[in-house]
C-alpha positions, -999 to 999 in steps of 0.1 A, spaced: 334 -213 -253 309 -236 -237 304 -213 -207 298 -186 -233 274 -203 -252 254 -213 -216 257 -179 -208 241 -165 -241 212 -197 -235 205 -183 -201 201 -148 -213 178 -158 -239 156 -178 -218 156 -149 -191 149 -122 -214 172 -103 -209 174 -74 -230 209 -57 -230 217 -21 -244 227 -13 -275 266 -2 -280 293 0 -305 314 -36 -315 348 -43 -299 358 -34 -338 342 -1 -335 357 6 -303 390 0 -316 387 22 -351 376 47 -328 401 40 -298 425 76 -308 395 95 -307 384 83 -276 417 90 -259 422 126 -272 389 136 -274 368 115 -252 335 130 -245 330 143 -279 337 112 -293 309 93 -269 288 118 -276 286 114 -310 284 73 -303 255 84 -284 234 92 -313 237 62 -330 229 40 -301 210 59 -275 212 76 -240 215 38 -226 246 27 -243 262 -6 -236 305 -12 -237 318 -48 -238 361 -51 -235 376 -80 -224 359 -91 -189 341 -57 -183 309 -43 -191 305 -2 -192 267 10 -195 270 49 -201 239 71 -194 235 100 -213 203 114 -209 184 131 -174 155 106 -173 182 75 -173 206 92 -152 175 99 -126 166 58 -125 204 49 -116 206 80 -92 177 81 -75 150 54 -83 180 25 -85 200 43 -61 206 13 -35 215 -14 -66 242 15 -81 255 25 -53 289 7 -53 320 17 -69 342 0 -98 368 -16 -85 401 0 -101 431 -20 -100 457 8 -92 431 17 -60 446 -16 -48 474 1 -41 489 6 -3 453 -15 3 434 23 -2 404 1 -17 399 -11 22 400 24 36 388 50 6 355 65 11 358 69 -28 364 30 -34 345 12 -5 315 -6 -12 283 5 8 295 -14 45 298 -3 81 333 15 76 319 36 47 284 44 67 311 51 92 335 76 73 305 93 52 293 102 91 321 119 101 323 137 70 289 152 72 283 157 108 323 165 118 343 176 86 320 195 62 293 206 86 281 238 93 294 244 118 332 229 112 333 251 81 327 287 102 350 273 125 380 272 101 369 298 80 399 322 90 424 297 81 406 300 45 405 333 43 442 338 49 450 315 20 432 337 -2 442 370 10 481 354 5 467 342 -34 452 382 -39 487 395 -23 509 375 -48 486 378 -80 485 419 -74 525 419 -66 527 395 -102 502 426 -118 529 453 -104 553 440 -112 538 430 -150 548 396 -144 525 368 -159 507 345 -136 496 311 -148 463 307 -137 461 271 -136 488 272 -107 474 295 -91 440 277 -87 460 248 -78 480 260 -51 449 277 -37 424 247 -38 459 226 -21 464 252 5 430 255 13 425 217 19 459 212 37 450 245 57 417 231 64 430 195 74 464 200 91 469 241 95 495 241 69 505 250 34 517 220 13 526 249 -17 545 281 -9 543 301 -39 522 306 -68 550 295 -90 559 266 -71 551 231 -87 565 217 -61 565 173 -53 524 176 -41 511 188 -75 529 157 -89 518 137 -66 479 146 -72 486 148 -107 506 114 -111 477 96 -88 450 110 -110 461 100 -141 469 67 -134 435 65 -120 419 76 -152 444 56 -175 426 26 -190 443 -4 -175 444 -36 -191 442 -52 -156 408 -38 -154 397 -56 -187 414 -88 -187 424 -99 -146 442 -127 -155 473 -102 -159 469 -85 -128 501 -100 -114 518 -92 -142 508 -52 -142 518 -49 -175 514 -8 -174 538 -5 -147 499 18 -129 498 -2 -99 535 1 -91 533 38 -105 505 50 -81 521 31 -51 554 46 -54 535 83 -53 508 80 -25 543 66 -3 556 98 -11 528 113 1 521 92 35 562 94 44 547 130 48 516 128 67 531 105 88 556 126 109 525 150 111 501 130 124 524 118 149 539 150 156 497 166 163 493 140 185 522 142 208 512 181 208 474 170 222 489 150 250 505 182 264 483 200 291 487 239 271 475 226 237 453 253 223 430 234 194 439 243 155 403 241 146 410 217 117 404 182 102 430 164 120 421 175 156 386 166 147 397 132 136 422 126 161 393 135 191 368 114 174 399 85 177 399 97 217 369 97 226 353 65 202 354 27 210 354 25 173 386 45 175 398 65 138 432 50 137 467 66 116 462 45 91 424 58 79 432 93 89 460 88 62 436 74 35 413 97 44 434 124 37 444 109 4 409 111 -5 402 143 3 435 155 -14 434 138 -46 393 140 -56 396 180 -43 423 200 -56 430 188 -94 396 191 -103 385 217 -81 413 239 -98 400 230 -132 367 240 -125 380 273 -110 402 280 -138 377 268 -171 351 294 -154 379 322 -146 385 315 -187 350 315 -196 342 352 -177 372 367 -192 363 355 -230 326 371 -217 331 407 -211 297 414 -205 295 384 -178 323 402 -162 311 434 -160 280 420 -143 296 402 -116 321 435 -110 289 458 -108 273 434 -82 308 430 -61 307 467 -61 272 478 -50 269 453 -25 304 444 -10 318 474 -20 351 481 -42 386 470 -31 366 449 1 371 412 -1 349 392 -8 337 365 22 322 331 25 290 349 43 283 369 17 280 345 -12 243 346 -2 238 384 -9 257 375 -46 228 357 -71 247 365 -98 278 351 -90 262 320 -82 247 317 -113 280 324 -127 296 292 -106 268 270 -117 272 279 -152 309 267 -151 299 240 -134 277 230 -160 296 232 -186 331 219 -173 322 194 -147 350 184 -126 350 149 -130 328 142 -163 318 108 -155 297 96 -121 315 55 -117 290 32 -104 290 -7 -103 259 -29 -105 254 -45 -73 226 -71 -90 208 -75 -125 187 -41 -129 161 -32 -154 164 -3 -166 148 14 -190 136 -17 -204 172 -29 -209 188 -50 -181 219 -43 -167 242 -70 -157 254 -72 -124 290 -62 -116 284 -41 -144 300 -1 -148 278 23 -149 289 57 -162 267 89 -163 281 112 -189 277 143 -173 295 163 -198 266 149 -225 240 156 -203 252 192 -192 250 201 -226 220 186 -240 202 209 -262 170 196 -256 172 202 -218 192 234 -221 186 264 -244 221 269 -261 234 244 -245 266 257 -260 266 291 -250 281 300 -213 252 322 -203 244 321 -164 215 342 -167 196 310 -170 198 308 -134 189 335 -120 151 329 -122 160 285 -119 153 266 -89 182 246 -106 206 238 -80 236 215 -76 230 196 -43 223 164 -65 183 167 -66 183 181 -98 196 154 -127 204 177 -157 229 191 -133 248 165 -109 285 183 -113 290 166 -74 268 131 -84 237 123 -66 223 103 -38 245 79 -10 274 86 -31 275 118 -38 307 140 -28 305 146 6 331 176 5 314 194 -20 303 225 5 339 229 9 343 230 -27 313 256 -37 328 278 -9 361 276 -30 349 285 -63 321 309 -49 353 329 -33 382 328 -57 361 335 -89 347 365 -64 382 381 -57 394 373 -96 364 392 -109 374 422 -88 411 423 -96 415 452 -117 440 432 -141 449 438 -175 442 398 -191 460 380 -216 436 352 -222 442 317 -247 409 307 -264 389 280 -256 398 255 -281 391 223 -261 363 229 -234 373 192 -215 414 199 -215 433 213 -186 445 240 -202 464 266 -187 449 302 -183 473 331 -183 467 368 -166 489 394 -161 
């Protein structure tokens, strides 16, 4: 009590100037809403106290931006003091916290992993080198979804997206499909699931410390069981590619894991097993689940928008050319297909809510944010902000066509990959996903069976026949 009442002294005398935000009371009345229906619900909170809203529970502070200008001072202008990550106590888990480009504070490891990915992984150049593996993922996903249409069998779109954005990553890290079918759940999608949710659970550890031992959610022990299940796999694999690369015939897969495993060769500062693993996990977990949400809210979107539709069919026709698939090179010659992406985009970011940590006290705003603070920007508020977009509420993507509106993080009304040093370094990989699949969907000449879009922030399963 006495080291509360110093602290609130010291605050005075500093003037500090907290945001406003909703009592621990409010926070609890509310507490269902804010599970079930999340971004609605801080949305409306929003209103009453302001696109700089402050959230005090237990031991942790949560500052949530909700408005361009604010999310452009912790993005951009603020940029070095945000650029940390909160520290989640189920990342803590097989020590990932110490190896996670996701969870590493700014230090020489992270410079060093957000290198390779730019310059090695998602370059240019690495991207048109495994661009056939790719593209034989998604001629497999057009083979099985036609079969499914002759045969007047229903195909869950939702799996589908997921066991395309999987294969495509494993394809693109290790030459290998990690689902075989379309209908196949199969132990990864639990795994990805089972990691994010415990991820996105609100943990008590995270509130109150003092119980961290104690793990009174059973997360920690949850999320460690599930990435072992996932490492006792990549293991035998990275083991088994590098016994293939001492051989004298070994022809080069082109992928992730060669590239990491000749960086490892030829560096001093060598990428060991055990960060090729974590990297992996990364990779994995932050780019299928929510990649496939995307990919399937914006499948849903077109089809409950026949006239979208029929637009992006007439351009796939007239300049790829009917029945032709459609290829990562020609996403260029495709405006309104873009415009179609960035629409979904928009409206169903992937991951709602930028997490960044306070590295010091910052003013922002004219309110101060403590550090050690979490800072959240509310993407989802933002991204449908009436008074930056014109029905906001209305999937329309001829707003782009005449926008210099893009999504490489420069542009603050629209950040669906964050902004600045941390923004998503895989995202190229991910554009080239959506760009494609929502390509070949369009063209499928499929009779649909669509559900309506009651909840525009659920995973909700799409259904096609």
């Amino acid at each position: 009590m006495l080291a509360c009442t110093l602290m609130h002294v010291k605050s005075k005398k500093s003037g500090c100037n907290p945001p406003p935000g909703p009592s621990l009371l409010t926070i609890i009345i509310n507490s269902i809403q804010l599970h079930k229906k999340p971004y609605e619900t801080i949305e409306k909170l929003t209103k009453v106290y302001g696109p700089i809203m402050r959230f005090k529970i237990g031991q942790t502070t949560t500052i949530i931006i909700s408005s361009t200008n604010t999310a452009k001072e912790i993005l951009q202008t603020h940029d070095t003091s945000f650029s940390d990550r909160t520290k989640f106590d189920v990342s803590t888990a097989y020590n990932h916290n110490q190896y996670s480009l996701i969870f590493l504070p700014v230090s020489p490891l992270w410079q060093k992993l957000r290198k390779i990915c730019h310059e090695n992984l998602f370059s240019t150049k690495t991207l048109d080198a495994s661009q056939d593996l790719r593209r034989k993922k998604l001629h497999k996903l057009l083979g099985d979804i036609r079969q499914s249409s002759l045969n007047e069998e229903i195909v869950d779109i939702k799996k589908a997206a997921f066991m395309a954005c999987i294969n495509f990553l494993s394809s693109t890290f290790c030459s290998r499909d990690f689902v075989n079918s379309v209908g196949d759940d199969g132990e990864y999608k639990h795994v990805v699931r089972t990691i994010l949710e415990t991820v996105f659970t609100p943990n008590l550890v995270d509130y109150f410390p003092m119980l961290r031992m104690f793990d009174p959610q059973g997360l920690r022990r949850h999320t460690t069981n599930f990435i072992g299940k996932l490492f006792n796999v990549l293991e035998p694999l990275i083991e088994e590619r590098m016994k293939m690369r001492r051989e004298n015939d070994y022809v080069t897969n082109d992928d992730m894991l060669d590239i990491l495993l000749e960086i490892s060769e030829r560096s001093n500062d060598k990428m060991h097993k055990q960060q090729i693993k974590h990297l992996f996990l990364d990779l994995l977990v932050a780019g299928t689940d929510t990649t496939a949400h995307g990919l399937e809210r914006t499948m849903s979107e077109v089809m409950h928008n026949p006239e979208v539709m029929s637009k992006v069919k007439k351009e796939l026709a007239e300049t790829i050319g009917v029945g032709k698939y459609v290829e990562e090179s020609d996403i260029a010659r495709l405006p309104y297909l873009r415009a179609v992406i960035k629409e979904g985009l928009r409206m169903h970011p992937p991951a709602p809510f930028i997490p960044r940590r306070a590295k010091r006290d910052v003013e922002v705003c004219g309110y101060m944010i403590p550090q050690g603070a979490q800072v959240l920007i509310n993407k989802w508020s933002i991204s449908r902000n009436p008074e930056v977009w014109e029905n906001a509420h209305v999937f329309s993507p001829e707003r782009f066509l005449d926008s210099d509106i893009d999504v490489k993080g420069q542009h603050f009304m629209l950040t669906p990959f964050g902004s600045g040093r941390r923004m998503c370094p895989g995202y190229p990989l991910v554009l080239n996903n959506l760009w494609c699949h929502n390509g070949i969907r369009a063209s499928l000449p499929l009779h649909l069976d669509v559900p309506p879009l009651e909840d525009p922030h659920l995973h909700h399963g799409t259904m096609t026949r």
